[in-house]
Kinemage of the C-alpha trace (Angstrom):
@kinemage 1
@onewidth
@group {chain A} dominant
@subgroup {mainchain}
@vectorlist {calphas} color= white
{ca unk a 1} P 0.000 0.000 0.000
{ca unk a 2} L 1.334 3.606 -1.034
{ca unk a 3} L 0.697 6.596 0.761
{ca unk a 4} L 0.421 9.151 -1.973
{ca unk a 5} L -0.254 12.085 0.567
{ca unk a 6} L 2.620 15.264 0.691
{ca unk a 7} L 4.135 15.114 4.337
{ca unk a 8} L 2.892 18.372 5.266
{ca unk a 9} L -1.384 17.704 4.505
{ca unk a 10} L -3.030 17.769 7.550
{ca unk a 11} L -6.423 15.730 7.815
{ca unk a 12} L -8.731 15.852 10.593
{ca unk a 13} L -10.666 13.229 12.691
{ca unk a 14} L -12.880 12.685 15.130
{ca unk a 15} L -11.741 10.720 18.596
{ca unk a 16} L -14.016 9.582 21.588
{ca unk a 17} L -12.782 7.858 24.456
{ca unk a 18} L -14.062 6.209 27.434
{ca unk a 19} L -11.018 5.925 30.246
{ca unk a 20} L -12.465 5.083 33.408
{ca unk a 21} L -10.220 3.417 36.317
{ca unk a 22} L -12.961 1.461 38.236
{ca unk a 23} L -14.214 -0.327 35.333
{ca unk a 24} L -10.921 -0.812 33.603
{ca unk a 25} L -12.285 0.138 30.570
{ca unk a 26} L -10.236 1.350 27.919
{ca unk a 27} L -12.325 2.648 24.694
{ca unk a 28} L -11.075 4.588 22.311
{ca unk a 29} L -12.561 4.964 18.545
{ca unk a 30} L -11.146 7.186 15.693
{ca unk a 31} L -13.004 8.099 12.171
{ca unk a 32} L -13.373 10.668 9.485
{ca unk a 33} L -15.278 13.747 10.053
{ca unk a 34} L -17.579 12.280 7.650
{ca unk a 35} L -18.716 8.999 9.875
{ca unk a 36} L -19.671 11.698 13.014
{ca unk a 37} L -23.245 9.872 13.403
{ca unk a 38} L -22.183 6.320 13.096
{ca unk a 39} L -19.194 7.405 16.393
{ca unk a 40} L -21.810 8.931 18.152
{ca unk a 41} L -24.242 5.910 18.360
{ca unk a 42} L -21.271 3.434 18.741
{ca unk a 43} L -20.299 5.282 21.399
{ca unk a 44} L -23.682 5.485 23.017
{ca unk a 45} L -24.274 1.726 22.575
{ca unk a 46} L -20.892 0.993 24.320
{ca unk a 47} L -21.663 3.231 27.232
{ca unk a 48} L -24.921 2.194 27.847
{ca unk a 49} L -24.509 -1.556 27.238
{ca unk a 50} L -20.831 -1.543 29.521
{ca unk a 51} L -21.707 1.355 32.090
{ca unk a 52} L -25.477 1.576 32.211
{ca unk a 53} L -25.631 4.978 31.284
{ca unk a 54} L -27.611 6.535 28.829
{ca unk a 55} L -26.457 9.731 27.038
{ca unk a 56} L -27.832 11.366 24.266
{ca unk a 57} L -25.940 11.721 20.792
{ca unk a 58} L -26.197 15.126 21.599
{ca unk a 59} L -24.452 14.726 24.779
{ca unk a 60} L -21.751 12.629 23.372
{ca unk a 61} L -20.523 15.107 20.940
{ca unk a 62} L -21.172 18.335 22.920
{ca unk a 63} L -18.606 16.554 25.886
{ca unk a 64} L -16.697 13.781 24.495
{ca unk a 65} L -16.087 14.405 20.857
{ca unk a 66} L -12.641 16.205 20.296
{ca unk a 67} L -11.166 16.733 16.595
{ca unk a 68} L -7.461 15.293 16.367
{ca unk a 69} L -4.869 15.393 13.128
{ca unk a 70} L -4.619 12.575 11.577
């Protein structure tokens, strides 16, 4: 596989992650800033179904979302 991209383009992505010390739970998902919806709902299946919290898509990306170079 080639990467055909100059050295100095910089794209940006989308991270979420879900650190917490008394579950041990290490999530953490990258994408495009295309695939925002489809993070935000994996996101809020993983917290609900592993932590029993329920957050709103909303939610997610107002607190959690942060944009990262990739």
């Amino acid at each position: 596989m080639v990467d055909t991209r100059q050295s100095d383009e910089t794209l940006t992505g989308l991270e979420v992650a879900c650190d917490t010390e008394v579950s041990g739970c290490v999530f953490r998902m990258r994408t495009e800033v295309d695939d925002r919806d489809r993070l935000l709902e994996i996101t809020r299946d993983h917290v609900s179904e592993r932590h029993g919290t329920e957050y709103s898509l909303e939610e997610i990306d107002e607190q959690h979302v942060t944009e990262v170079e990739v």
